[in-house]
Backbone as a printed PyTorch tensor [residue, N CA C, xyz], in Angstrom:
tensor([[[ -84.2930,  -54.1940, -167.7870],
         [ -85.0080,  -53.5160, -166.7240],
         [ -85.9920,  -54.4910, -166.1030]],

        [[ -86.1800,  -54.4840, -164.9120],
         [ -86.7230,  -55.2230, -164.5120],
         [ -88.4930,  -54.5960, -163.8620]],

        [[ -88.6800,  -53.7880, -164.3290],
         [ -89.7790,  -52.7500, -164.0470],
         [ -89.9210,  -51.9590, -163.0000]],

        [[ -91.0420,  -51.4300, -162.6430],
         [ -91.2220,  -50.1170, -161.7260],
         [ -91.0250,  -50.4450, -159.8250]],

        [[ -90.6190,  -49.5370, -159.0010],
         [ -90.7370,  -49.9420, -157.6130],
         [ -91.6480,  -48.8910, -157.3200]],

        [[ -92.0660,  -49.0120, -156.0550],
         [ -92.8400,  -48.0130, -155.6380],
         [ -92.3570,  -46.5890, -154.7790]],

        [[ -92.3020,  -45.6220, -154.7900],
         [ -91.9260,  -44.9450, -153.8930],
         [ -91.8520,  -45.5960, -152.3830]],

        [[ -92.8680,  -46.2570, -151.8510],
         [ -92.9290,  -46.7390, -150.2970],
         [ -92.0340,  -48.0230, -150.2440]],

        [[ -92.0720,  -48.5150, -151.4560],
         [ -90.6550,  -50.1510, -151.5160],
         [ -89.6800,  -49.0280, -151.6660]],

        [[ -89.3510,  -48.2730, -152.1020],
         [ -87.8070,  -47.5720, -152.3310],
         [ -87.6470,  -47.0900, -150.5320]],

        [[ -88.7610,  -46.2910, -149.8920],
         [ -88.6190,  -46.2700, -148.6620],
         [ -88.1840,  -47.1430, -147.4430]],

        [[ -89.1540,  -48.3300, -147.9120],
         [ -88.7940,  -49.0560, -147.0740],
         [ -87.2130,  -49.9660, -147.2720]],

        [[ -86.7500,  -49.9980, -148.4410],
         [ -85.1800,  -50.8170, -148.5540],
         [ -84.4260,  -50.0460, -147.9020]],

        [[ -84.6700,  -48.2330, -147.9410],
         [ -83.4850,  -47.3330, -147.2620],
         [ -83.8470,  -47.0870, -145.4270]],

        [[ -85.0420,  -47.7290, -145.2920],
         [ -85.0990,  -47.8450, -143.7830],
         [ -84.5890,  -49.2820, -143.1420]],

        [[ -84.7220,  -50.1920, -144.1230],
         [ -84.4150,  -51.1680, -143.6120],
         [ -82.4350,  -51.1570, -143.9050]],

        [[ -81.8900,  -49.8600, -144.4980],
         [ -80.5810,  -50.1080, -144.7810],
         [ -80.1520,  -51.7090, -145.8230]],

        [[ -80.9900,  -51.0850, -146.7660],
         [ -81.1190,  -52.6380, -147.6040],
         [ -79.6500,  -52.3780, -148.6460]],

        [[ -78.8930,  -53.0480, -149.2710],
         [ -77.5880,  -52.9140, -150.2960],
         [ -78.7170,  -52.3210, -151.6880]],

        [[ -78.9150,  -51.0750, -151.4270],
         [ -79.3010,  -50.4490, -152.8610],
         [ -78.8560,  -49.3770, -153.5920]],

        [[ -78.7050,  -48.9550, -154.7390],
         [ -78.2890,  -47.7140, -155.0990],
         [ -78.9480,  -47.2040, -155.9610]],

        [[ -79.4680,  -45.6000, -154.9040],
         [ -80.4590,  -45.2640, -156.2350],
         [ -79.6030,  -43.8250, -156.5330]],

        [[ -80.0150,  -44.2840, -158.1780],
         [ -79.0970,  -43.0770, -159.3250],
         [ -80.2660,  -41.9390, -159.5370]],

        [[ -80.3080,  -41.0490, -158.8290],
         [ -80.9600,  -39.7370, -159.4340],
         [ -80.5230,  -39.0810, -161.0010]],

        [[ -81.1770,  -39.3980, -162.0420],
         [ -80.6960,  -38.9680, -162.9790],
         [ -80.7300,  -37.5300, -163.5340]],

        [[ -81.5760,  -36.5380, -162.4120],
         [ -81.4480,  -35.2790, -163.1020],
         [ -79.8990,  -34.3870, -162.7880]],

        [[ -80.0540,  -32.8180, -163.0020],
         [ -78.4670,  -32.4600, -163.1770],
         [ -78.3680,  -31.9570, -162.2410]],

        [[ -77.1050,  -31.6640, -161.8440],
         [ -76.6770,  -31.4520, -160.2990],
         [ -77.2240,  -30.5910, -159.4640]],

        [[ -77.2000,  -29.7730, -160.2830],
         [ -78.1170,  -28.0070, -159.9140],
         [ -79.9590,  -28.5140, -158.6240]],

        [[ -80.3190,  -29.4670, -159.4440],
         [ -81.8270,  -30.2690, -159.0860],
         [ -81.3570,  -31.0730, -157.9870]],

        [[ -80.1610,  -31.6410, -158.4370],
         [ -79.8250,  -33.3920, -156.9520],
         [ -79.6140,  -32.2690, -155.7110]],

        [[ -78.7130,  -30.9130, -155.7630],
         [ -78.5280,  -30.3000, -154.5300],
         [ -79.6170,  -29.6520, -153.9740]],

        [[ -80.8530,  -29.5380, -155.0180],
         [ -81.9610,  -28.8270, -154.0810],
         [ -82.5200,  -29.2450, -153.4000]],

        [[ -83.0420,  -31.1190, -153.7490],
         [ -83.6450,  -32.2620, -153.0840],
         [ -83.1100,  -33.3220, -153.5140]],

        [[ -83.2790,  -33.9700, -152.9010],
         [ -82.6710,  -35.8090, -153.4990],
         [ -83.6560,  -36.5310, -151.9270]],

        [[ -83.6230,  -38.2330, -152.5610],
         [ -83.8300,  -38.7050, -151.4640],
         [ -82.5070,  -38.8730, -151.0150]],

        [[ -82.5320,  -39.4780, -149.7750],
         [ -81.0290,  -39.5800, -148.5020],
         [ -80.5090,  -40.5260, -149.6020]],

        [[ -78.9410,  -40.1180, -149.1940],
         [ -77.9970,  -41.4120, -149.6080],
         [ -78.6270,  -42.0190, -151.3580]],

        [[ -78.6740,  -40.9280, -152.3190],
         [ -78.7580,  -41.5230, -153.4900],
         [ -77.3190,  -40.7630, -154.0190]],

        [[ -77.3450,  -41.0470, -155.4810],
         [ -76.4890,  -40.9320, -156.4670],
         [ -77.2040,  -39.8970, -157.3820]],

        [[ -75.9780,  -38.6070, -157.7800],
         [ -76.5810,  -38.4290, -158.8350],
         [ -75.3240,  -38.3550, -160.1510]],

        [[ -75.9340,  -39.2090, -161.4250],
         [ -75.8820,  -39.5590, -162.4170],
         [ -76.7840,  -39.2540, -163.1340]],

        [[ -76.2930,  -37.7420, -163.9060],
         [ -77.7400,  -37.1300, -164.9740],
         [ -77.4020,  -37.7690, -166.0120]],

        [[ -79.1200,  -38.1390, -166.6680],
         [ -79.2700,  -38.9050, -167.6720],
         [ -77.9450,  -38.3950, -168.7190]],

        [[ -77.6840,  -37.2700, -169.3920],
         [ -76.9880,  -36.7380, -170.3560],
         [ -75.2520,  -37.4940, -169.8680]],

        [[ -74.7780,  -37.8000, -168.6620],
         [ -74.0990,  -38.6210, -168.3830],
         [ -73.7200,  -40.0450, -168.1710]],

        [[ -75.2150,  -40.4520, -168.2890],
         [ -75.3010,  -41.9570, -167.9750],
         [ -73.8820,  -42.9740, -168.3560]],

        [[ -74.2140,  -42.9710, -170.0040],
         [ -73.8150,  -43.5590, -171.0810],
         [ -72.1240,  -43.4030, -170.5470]],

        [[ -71.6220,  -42.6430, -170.3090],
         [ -70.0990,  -42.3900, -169.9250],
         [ -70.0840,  -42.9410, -168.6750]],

        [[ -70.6490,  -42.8470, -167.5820],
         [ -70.1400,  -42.7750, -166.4280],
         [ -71.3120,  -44.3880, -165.7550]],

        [[ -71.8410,  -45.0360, -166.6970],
         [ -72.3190,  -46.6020, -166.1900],
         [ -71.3620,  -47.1370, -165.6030]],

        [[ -69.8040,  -46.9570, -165.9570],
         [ -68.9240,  -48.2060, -165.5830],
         [ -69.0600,  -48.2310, -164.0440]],

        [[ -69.7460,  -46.7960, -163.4300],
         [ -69.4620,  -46.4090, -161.7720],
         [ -70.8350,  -47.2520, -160.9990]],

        [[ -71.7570,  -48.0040, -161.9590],
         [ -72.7240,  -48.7360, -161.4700],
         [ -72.3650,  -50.5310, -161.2750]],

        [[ -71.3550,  -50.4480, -161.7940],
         [ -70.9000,  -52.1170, -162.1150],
         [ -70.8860,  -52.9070, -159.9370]],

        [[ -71.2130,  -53.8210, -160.5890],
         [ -70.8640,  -54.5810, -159.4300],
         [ -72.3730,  -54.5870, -158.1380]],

        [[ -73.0550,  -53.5110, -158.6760],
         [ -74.4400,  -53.3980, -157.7330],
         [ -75.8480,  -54.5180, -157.9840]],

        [[ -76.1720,  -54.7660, -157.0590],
         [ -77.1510,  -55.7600, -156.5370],
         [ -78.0970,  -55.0560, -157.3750]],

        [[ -78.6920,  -54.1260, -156.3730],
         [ -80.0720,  -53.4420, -156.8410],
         [ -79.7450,  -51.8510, -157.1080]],

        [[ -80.1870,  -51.6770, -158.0430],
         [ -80.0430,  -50.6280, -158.3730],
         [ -81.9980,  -49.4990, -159.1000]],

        [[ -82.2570,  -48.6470, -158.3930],
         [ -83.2630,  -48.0870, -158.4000],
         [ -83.1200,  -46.6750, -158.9730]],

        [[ -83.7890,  -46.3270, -160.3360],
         [ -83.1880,  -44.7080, -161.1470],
         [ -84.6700,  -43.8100, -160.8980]],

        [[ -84.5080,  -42.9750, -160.7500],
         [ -84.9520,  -41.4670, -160.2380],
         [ -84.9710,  -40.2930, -160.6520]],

        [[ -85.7640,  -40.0160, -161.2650],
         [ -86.4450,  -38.8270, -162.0040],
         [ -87.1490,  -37.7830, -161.5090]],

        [[ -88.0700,  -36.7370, -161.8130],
         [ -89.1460,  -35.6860, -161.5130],
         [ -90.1380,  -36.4870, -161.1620]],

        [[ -90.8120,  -36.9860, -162.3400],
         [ -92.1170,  -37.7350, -162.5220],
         [ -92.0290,  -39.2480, -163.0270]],

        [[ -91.5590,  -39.8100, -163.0260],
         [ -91.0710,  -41.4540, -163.4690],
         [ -90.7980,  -41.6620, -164.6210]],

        [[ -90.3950,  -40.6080, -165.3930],
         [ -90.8300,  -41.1590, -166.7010],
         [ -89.4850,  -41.1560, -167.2810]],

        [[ -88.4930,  -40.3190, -167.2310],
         [ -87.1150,  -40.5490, -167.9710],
         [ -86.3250,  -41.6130, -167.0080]],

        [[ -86.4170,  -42.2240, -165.5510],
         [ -86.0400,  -43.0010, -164.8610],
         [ -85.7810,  -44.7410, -165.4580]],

        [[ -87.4810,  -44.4460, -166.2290],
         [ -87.4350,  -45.4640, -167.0300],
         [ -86.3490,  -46.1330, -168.0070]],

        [[ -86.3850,  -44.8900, -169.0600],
         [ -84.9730,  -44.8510, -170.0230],
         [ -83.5100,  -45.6090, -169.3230]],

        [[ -83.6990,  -44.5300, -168.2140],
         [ -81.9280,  -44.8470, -167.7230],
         [ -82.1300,  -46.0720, -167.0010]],

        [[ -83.1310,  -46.8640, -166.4530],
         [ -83.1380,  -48.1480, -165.8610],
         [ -82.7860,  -49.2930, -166.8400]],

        [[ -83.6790,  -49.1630, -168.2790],
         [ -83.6510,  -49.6390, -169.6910],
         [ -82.2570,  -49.3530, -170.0940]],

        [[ -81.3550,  -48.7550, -169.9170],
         [ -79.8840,  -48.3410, -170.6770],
         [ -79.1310,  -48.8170, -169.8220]],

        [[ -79.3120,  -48.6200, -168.3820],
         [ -77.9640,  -49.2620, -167.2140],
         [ -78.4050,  -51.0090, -167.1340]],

        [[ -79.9300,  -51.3270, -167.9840],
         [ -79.7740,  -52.9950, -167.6250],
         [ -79.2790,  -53.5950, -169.1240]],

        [[ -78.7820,  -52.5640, -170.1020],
         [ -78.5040,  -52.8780, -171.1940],
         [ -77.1740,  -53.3920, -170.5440]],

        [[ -76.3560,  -52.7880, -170.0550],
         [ -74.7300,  -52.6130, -169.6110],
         [ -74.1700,  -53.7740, -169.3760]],

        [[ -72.9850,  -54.6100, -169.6990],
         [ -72.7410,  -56.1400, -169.5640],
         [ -72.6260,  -55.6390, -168.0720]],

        [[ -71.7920,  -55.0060, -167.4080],
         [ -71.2080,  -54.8910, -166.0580],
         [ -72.6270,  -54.5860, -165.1250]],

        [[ -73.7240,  -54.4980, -165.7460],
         [ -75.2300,  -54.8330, -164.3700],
         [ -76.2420,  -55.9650, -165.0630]],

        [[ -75.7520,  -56.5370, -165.8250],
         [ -76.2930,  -57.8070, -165.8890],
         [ -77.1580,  -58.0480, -165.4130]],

        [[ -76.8560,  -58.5780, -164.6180],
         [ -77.0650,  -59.4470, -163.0190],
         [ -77.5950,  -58.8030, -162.1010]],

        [[ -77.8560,  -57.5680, -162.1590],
         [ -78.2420,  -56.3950, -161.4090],
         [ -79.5160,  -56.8390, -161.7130]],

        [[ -80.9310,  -56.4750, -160.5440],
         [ -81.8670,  -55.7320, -160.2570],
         [ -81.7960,  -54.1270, -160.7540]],

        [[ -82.5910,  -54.1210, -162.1690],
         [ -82.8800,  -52.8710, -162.1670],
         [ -84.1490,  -52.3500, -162.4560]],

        [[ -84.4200,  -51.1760, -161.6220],
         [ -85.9010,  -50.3330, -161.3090],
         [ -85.9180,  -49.2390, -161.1600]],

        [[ -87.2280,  -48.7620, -162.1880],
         [ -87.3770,  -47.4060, -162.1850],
         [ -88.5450,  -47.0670, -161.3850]],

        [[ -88.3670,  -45.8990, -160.0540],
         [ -89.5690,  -45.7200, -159.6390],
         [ -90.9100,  -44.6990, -159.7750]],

        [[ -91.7730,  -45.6690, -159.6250],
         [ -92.9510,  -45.6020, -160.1780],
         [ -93.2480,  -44.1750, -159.3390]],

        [[ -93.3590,  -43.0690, -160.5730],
         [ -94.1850,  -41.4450, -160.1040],
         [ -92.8730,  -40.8030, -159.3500]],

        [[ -91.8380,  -40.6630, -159.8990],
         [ -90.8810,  -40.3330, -159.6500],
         [ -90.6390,  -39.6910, -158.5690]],

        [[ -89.7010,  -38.4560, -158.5310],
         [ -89.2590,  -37.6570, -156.8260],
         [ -90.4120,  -36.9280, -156.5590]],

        [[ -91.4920,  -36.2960, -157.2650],
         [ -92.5340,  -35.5620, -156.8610],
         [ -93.6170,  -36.7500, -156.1090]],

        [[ -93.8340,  -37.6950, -156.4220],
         [ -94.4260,  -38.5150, -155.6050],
         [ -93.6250,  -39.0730, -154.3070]],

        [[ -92.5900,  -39.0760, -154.2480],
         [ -92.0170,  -39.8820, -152.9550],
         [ -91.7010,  -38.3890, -152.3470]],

        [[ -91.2030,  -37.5620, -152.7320],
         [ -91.1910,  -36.2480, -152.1240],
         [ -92.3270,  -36.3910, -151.2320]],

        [[ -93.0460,  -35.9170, -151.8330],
         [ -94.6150,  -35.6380, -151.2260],
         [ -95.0740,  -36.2950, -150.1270]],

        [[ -94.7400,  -37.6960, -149.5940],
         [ -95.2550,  -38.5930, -149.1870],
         [ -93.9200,  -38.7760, -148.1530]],

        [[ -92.6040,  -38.8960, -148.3670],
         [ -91.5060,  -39.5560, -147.3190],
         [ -90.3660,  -37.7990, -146.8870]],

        [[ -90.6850,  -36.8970, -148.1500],
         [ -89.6950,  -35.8990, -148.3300],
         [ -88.3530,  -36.0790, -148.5370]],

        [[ -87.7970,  -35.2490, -148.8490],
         [ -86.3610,  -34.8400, -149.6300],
         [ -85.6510,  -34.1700, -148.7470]],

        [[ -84.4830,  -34.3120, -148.9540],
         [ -83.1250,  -33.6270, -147.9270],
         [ -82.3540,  -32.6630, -149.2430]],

        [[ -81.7050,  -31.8540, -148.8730],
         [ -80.9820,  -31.1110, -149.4400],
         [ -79.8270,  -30.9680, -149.4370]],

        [[ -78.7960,  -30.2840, -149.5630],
         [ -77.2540,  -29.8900, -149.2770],
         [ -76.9650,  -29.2710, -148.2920]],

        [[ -77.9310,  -28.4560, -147.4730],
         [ -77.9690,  -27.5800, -146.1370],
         [ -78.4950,  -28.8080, -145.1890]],

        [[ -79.3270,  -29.3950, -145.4980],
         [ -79.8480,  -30.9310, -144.2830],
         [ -78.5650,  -32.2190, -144.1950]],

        [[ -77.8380,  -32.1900, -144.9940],
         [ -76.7810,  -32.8250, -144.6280],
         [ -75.8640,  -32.7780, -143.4590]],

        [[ -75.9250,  -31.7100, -143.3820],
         [ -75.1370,  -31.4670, -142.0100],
         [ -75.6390,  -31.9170, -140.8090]],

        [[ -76.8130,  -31.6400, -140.6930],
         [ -78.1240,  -32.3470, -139.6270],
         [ -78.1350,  -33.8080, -139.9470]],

        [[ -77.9190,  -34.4850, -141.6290],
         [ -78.5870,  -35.8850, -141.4120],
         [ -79.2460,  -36.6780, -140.7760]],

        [[ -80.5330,  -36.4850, -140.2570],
         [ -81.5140,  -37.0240, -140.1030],
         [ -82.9300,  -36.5470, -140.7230]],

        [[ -83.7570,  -37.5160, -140.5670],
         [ -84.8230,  -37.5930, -141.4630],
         [ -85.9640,  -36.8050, -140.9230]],

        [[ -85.4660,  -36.0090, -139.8540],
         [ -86.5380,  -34.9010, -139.3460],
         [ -86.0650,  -33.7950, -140.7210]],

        [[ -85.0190,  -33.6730, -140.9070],
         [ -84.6110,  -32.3770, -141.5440],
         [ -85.1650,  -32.9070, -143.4710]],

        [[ -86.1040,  -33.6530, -143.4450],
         [ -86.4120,  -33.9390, -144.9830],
         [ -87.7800,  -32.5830, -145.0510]],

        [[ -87.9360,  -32.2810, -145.8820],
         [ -89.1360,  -31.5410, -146.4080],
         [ -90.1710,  -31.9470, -147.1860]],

        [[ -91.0760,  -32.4370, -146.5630],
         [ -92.5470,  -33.0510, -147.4760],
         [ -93.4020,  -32.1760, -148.2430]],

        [[ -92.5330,  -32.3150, -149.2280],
         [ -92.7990,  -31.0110, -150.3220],
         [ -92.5330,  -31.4790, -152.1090]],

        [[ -92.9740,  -31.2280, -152.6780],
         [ -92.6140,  -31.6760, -154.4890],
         [ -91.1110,  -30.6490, -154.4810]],

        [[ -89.8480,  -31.8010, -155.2920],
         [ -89.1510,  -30.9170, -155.3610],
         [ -89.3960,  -30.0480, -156.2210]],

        [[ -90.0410,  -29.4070, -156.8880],
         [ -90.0810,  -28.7050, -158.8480],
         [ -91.7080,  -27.3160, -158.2210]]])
């Protein structure tokens, strides 16, 4: 693991359309209520099986409630021979802090995709 990013660096790589992939690790039920745009979700209880689908990524950024299990799965996907080489980061004060501050899209804002339709709100 390569340590924490900030909510506003995670912002700014997906405004600048930077090569990143961030893995939301909670369970699906949570990724469809909010997520940030264009992440992944890979719940922690899946990680371990389904890493091989992280192989080959540059940077890779994991995503939690509050930062704190993001950690774990950043620490377990930089264990993985196939992300090596990877940039990996867990961000710092998880989706309730970047929520709050950039907002979250949902499964109904998809259709709209754009970043008017995010909600600056804690997802939980």
């Amino acid at each position: 693991m390569d340590g924490e990013i900030s909510p506003n660096e995670v912002h700014d790589l997906l405004e600048d359309d930077a090569d990143v992939c961030i893995v939301d690790i909670r369970d699906a039920r949570s990724f469809a209520h909010s997520r940030i745009p264009d992440s992944e979700n890979v719940p922690f209880h899946e990680l371990s099986s389904r890493i091989e689908e992280l192989e080959g990524e540059d940077h890779i950024v994991t995503v939690c409630p509050h930062g704190q299990s993001s950690i774990q799965a950043a620490r377990l996907i930089s264990s993985y021979e196939g992300t090596a080489d990877a940039r990996v980061e867990s961000m710092e004060g998880g989706l309730d802090k970047y929520g709050l501050k950039f907002g979250l899209v949902s499964e109904s804002d998809d259709a709209d995709d754009t970043d008017e339709s995010a909600n600056a709100e804690s997802p939980f």
